[in-house]
N, C-alpha and C positions, 0 to 999 in steps of 0.2 A: 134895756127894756124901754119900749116906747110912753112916752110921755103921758100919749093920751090913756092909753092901757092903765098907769101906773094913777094916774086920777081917778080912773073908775073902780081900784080894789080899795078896801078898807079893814080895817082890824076885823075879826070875828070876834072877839071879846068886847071892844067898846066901838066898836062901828069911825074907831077917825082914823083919822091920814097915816098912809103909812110909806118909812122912809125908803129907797133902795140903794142897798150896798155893793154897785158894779164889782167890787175888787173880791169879794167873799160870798158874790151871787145870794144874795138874802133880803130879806124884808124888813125894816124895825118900827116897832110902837114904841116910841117913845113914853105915851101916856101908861103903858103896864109895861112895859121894860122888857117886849118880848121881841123874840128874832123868829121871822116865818122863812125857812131854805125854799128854795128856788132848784128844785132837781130836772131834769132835764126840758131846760125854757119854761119850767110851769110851776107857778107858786103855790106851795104848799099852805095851804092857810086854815088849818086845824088847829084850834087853840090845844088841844091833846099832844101835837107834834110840836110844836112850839119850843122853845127854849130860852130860857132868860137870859137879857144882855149882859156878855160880857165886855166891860169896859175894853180893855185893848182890843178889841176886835173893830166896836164902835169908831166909825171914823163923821166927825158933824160937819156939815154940809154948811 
């Protein structure tokens, strides 16, 4: 995902920075602990779709 792309999305539950996970194609908030999938090239970013992080999956940057 392009860099500048990835500055310009934000959570939909608390509007901050959200991290991207190249190896598991996904989105993370850190601040609510939520993961947004990435289905084909395009971020899902529905707090309703969302799913809470699971630790082994998380990889920190």
């Amino acid at each position: 995902m392009k860099q500048i792309l990835l500055s310009a999305l934000a959570c939909p539950k608390c509007h901050g920075q959200l991290q991207y996970d190249a190896e598991h194609q996904q989105l993370i908030c850190q601040a609510d602990n939520l993961v947004f999938a990435i289905k084909d090239k395009i971020p899902v970013l529905l707090e309703s779709e969302a799913q809470p992080i699971n630790q082994t999956q998380f990889i920190e940057e």
